[in-house]
Short mmCIF file of the C-alpha atoms (twelve columns), coordinates in Angstrom:
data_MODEL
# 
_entry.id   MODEL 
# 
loop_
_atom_site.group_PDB 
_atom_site.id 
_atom_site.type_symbol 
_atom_site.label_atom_id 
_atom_site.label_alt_id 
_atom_site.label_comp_id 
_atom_site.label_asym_id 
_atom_site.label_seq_id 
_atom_site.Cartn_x 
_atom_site.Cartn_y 
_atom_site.Cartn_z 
_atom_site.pdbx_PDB_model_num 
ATOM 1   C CA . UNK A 1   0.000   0.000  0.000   1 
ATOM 2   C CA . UNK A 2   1.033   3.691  -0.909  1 
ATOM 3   C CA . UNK A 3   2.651   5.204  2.372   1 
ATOM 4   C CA . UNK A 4   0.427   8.825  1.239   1 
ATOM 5   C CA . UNK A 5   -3.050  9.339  0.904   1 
ATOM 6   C CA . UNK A 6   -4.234  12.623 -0.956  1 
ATOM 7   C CA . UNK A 7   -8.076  13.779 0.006   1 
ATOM 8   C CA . UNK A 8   -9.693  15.991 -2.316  1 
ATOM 9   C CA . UNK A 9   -12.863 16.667 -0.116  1 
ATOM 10  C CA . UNK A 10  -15.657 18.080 -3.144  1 
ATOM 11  C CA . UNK A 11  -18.599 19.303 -3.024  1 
ATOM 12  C CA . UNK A 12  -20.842 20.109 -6.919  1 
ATOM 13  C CA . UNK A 13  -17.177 20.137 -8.600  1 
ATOM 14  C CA . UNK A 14  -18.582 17.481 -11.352 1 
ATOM 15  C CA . UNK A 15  -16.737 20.730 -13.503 1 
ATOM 16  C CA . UNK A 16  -13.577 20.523 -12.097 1 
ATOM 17  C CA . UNK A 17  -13.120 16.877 -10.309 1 
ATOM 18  C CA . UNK A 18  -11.680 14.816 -13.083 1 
ATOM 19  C CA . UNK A 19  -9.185  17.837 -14.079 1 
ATOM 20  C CA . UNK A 20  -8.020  18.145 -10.384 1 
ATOM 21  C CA . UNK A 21  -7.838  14.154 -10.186 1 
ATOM 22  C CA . UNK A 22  -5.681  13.845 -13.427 1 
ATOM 23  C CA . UNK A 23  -3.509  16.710 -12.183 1 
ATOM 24  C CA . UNK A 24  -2.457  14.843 -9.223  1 
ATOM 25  C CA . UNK A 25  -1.912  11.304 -11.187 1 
ATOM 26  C CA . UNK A 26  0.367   12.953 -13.202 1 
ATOM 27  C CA . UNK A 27  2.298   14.261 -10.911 1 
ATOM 28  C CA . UNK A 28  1.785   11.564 -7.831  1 
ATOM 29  C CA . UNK A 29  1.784   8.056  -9.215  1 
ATOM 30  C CA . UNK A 30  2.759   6.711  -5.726  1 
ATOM 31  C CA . UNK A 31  -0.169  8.052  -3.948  1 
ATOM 32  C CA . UNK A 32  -3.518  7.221  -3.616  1 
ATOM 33  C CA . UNK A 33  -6.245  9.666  -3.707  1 
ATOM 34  C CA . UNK A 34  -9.335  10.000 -1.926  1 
ATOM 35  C CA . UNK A 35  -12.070 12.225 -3.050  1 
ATOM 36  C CA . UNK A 36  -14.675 12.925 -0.414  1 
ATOM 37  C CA . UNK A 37  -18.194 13.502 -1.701  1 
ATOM 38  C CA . UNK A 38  -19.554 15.725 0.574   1 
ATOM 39  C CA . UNK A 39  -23.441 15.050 -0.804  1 
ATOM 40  C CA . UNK A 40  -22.939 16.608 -4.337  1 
ATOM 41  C CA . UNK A 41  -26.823 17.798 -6.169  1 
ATOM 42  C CA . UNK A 42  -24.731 17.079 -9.228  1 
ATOM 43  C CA . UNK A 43  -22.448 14.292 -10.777 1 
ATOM 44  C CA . UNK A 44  -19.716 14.962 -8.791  1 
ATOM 45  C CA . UNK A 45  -19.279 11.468 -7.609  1 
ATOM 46  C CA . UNK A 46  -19.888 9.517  -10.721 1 
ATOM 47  C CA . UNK A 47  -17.384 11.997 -12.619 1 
ATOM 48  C CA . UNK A 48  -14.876 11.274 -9.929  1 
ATOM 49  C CA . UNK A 49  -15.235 7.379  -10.251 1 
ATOM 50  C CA . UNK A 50  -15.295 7.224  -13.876 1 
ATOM 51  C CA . UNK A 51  -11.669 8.520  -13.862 1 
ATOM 52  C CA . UNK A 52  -10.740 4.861  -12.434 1 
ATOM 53  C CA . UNK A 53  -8.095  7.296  -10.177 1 
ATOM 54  C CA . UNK A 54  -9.306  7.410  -7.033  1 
ATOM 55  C CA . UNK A 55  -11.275 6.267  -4.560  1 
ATOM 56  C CA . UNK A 56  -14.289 7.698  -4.224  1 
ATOM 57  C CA . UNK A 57  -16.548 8.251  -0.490  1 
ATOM 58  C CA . UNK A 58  -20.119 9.759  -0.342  1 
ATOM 59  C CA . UNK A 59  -21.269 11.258 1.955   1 
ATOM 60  C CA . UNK A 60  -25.168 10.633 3.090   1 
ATOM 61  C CA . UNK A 61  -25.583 14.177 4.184   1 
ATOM 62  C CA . UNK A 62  -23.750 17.701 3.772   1 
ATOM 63  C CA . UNK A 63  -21.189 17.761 6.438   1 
ATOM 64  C CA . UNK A 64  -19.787 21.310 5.168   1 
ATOM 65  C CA . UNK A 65  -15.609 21.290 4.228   1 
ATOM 66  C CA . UNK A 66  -14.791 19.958 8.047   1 
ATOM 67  C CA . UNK A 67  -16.768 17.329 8.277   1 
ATOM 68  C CA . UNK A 68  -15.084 15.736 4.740   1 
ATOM 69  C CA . UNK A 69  -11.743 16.344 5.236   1 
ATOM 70  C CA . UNK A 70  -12.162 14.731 8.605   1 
ATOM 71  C CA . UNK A 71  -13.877 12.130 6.959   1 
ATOM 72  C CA . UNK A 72  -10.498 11.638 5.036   1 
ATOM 73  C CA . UNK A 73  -8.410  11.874 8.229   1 
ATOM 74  C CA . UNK A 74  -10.242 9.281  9.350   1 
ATOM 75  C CA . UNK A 75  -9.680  6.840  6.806   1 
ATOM 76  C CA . UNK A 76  -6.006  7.520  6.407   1 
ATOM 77  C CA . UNK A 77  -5.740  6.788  10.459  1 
ATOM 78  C CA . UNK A 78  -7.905  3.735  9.918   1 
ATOM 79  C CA . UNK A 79  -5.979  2.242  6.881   1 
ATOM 80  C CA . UNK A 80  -2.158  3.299  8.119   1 
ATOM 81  C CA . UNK A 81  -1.268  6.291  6.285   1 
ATOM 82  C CA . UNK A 82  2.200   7.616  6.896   1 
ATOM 83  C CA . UNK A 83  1.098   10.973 5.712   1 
ATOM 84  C CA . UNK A 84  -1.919  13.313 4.539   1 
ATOM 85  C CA . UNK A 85  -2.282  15.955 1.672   1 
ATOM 86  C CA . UNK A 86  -5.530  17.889 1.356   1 
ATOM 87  C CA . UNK A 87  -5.920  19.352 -1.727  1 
ATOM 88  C CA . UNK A 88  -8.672  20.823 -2.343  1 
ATOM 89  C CA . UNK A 89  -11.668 19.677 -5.686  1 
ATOM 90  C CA . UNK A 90  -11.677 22.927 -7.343  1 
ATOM 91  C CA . UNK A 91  -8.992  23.112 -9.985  1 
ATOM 92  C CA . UNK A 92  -6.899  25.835 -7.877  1 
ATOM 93  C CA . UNK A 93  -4.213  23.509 -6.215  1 
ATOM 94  C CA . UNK A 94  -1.248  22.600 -8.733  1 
ATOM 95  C CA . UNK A 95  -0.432  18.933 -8.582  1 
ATOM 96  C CA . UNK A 96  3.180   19.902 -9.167  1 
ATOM 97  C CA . UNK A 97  3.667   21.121 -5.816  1 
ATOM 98  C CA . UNK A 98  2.852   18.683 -3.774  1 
ATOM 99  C CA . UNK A 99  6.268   17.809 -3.080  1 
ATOM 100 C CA . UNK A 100 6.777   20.915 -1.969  1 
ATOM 101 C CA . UNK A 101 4.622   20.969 1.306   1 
ATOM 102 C CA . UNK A 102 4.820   16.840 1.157   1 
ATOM 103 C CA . UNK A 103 8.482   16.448 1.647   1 
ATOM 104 C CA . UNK A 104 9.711   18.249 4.221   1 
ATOM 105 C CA . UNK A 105 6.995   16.603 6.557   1 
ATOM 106 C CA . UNK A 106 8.453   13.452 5.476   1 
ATOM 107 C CA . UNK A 107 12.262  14.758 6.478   1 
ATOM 108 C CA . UNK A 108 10.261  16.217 9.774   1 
ATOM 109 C CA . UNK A 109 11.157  19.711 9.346   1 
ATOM 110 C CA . UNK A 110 7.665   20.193 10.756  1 
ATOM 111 C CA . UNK A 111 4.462   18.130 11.732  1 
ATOM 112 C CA . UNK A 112 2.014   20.180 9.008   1 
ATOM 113 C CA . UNK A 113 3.233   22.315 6.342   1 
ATOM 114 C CA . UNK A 114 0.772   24.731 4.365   1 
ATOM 115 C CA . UNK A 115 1.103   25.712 0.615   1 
ATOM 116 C CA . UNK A 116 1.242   29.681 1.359   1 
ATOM 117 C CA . UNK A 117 -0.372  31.989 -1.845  1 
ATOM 118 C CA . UNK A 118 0.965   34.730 0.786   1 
ATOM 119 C CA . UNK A 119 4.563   33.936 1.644   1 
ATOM 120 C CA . UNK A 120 6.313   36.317 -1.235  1 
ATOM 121 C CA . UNK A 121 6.237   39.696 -0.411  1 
ATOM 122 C CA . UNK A 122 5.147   39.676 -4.013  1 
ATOM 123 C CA . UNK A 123 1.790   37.261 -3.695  1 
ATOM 124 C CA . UNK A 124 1.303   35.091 -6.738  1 
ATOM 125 C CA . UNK A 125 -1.901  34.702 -6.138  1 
ATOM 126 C CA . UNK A 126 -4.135  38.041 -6.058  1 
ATOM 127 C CA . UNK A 127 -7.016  37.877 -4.588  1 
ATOM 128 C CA . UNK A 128 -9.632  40.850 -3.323  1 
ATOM 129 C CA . UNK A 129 -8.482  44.015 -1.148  1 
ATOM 130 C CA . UNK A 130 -10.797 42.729 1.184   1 
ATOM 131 C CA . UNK A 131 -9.361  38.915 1.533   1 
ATOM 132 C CA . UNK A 132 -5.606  40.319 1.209   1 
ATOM 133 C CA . UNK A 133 -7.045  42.590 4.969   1 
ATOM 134 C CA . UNK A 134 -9.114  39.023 6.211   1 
ATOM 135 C CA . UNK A 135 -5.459  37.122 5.675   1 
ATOM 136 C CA . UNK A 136 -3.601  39.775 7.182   1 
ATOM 137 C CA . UNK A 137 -5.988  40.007 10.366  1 
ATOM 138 C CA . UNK A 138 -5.694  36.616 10.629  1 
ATOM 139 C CA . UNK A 139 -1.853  36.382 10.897  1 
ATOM 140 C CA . UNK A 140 -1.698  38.822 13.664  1 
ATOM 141 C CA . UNK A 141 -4.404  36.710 15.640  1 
ATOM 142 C CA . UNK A 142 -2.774  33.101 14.863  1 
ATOM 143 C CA . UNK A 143 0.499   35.261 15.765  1 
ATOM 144 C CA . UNK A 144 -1.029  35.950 19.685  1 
ATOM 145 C CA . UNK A 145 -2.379  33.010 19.987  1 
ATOM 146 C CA . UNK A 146 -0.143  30.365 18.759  1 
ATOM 147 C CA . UNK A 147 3.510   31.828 18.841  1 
ATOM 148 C CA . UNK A 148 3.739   30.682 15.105  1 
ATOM 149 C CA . UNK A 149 3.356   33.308 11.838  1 
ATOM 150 C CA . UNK A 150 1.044   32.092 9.720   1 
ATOM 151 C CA . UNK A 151 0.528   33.765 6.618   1 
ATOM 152 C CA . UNK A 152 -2.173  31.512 5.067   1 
ATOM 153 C CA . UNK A 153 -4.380  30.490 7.512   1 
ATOM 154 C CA . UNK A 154 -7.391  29.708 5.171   1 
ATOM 155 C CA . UNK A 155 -4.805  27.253 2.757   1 
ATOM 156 C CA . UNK A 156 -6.534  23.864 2.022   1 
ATOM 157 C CA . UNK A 157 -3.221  22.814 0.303   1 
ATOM 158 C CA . UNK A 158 -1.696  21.299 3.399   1 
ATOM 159 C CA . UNK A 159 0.168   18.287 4.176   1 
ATOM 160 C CA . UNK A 160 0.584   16.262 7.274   1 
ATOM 161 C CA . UNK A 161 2.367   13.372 9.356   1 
ATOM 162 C CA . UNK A 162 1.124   10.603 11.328  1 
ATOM 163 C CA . UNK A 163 1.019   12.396 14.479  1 
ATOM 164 C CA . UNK A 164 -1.120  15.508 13.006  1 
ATOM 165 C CA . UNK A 165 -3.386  13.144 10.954  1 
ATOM 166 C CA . UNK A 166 -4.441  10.814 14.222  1 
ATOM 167 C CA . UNK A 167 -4.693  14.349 15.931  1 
ATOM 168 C CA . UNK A 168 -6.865  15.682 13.787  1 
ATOM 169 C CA . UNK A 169 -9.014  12.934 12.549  1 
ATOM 170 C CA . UNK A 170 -10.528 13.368 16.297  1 
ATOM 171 C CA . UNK A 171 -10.390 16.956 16.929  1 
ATOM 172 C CA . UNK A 172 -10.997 18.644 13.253  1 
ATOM 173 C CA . UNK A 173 -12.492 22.047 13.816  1 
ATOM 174 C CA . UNK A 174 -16.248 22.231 11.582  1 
ATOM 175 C CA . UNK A 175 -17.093 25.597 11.486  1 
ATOM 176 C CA . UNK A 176 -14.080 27.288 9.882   1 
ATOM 177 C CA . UNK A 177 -11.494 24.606 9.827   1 
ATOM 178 C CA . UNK A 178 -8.308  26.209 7.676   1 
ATOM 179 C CA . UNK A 179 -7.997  28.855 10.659  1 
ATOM 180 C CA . UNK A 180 -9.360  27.309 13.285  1 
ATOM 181 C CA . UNK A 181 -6.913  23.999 12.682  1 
ATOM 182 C CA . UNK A 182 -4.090  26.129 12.708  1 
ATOM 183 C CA . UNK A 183 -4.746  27.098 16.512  1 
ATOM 184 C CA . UNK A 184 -5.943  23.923 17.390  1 
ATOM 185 C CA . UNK A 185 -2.628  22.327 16.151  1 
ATOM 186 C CA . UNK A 186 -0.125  25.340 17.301  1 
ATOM 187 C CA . UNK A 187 -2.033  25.404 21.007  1 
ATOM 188 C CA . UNK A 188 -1.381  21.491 21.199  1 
ATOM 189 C CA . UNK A 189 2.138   21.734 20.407  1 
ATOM 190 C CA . UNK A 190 2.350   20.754 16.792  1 
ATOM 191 C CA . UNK A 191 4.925   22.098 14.303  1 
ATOM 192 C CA . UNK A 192 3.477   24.331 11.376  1 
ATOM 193 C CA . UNK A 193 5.629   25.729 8.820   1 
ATOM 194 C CA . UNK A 194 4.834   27.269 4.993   1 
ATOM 195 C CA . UNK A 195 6.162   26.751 1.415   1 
ATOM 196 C CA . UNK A 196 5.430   29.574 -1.129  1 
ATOM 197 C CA . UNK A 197 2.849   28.079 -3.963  1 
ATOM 198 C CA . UNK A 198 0.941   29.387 -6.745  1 
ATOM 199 C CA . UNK A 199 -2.792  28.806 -7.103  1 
ATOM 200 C CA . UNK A 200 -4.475  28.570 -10.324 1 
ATOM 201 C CA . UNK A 201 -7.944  30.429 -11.682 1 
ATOM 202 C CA . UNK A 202 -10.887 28.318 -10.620 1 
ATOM 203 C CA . UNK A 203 -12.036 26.963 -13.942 1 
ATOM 204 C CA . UNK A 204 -15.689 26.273 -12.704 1 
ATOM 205 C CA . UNK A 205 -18.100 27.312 -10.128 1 
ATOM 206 C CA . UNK A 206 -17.162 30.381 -7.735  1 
ATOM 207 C CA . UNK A 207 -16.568 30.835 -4.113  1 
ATOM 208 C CA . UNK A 208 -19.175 31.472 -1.740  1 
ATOM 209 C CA . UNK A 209 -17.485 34.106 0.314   1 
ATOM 210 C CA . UNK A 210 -17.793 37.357 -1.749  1 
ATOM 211 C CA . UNK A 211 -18.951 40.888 -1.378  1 
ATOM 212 C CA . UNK A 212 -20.260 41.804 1.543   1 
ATOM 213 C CA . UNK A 213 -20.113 38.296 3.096   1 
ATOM 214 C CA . UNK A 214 -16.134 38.604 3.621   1 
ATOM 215 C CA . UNK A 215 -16.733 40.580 6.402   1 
ATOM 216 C CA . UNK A 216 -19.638 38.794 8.127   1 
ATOM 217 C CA . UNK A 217 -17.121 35.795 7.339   1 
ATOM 218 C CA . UNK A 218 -14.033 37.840 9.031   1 
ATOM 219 C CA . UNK A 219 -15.659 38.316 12.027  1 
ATOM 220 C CA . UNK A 220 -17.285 34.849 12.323  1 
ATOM 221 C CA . UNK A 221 -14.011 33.024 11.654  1 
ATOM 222 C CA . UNK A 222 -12.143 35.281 13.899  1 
ATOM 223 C CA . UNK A 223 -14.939 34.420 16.850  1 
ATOM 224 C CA . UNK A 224 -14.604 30.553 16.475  1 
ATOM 225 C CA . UNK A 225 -10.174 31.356 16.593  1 
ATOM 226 C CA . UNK A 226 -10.657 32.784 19.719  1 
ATOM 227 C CA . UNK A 227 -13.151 30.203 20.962  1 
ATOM 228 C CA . UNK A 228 -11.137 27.651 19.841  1 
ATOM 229 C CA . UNK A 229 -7.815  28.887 21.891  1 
ATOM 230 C CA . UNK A 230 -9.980  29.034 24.673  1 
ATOM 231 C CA . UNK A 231 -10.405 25.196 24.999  1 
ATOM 232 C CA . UNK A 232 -8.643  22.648 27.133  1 
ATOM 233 C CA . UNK A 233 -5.525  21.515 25.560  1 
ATOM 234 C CA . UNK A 234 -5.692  18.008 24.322  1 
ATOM 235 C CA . UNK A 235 -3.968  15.694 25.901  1 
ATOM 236 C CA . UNK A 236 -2.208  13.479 23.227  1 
ATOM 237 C CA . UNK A 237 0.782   11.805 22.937  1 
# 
């Protein structure tokens, strides 16, 4: 069995799934991919299967992002994954750097690394005035809070060992997970570090989180950090 388990947690990306799943056979023949149905209305599932590779889990009911990458957690724990990558169904993760967050988790230069649009003081990835504020908010906080500079919290192109995928595939945050991971795992002792990536135009489909919803979203996500550094510190070995 493949030591690495990708999970590619999806949700209506019947436009984008076989794409994203081709990118990362290309580039990751060793690894074997999970995509997490997370209770599609469209095709997303059959699309996924027909590509013959993956795996493919459905999910009876919506869980939300949290719910299916936990989902994927799980199984990895359960069928004795060495290490994690989430990357996420909608075209905007490049397959070609996965080695880039993968490998240095398996040298142990940290427990978790995140694929960082943010890192450059240059970003290669632009995204609104409004986001490029939310991200910057959110480093100070993580900053406070954790001890660790985090410059993208909200990432879902993240890889992880062992130890962070047992942790995690009990304790995954719901709400808000990017952020709110990245305090649970920094408060519980957990090594976090950050490549530089590039992200790529979503092809299909758009984000949910727009206009004047980023900063309802801001302030909700910041609430549930807070909350979340406020609870007992896991006791895990």
């Amino acid at each position: 069995m493949n030591k690495t388990l990708i999970i590619v947690p999806a949700y209506n990306e019947a436009g984008n799934i076989e794409r994203s799943v081709a990118d990362i056979r290309e580039h990751k023949k060793d690894c074997d991919i999970l995509v997490i149905n997370d209770c599609s209305t469209d095709n997303t599932s059959e699309v996924a299967g027909e590509t013959k590779n993956c795996k493919v889990v459905d999910l009876p009911v919506n869980l939300g992002i949290g719910g299916a990458v936990q989902t994927g957690f799980k199984y990895a724990s359960e069928n004795g994954y060495e290490y994690c990558v989430q990357f996420d169904g909608d075209g905007q993760h490049n397959a070609a750097e996965i080695d880039k967050i993968l490998d240095p988790v398996m040298k142990g230069e940290a427990d978790v690394f995140i694929g960082s649009r943010f890192l450059k003081k240059e970003p290669n990835f632009r995204s609104t005035f409004a986001r490029r504020k939310g991200i910057f908010i959110f480093k100070i906080v993580n900053l406070i809070l954790t001890g660790q500079k985090i410059t993208d919290n909200t990432s879902g192109f993240r890889a992880y060992n062992k130890r962070a995928t047992e942790f995690l595939s009990h304790n995954y945050p719901e709400d808000f997970p990017e952020p709110e991971s990245v305090v649970l795992l920094g408060r519980n002792g957990f090594r976090i570090k950050e490549v530089s990536v590039n992200m790529k135009e979503r092809q299909n489909g758009s984000s949910s989180i727009y206009g004047l919803r980023i900063p309802y979203y801001m302030f909700k996500v910041l609430l549930s950090v807070i909350m979340t550094s406020l609870r007992k510190r896991k006791i895990y070995a």
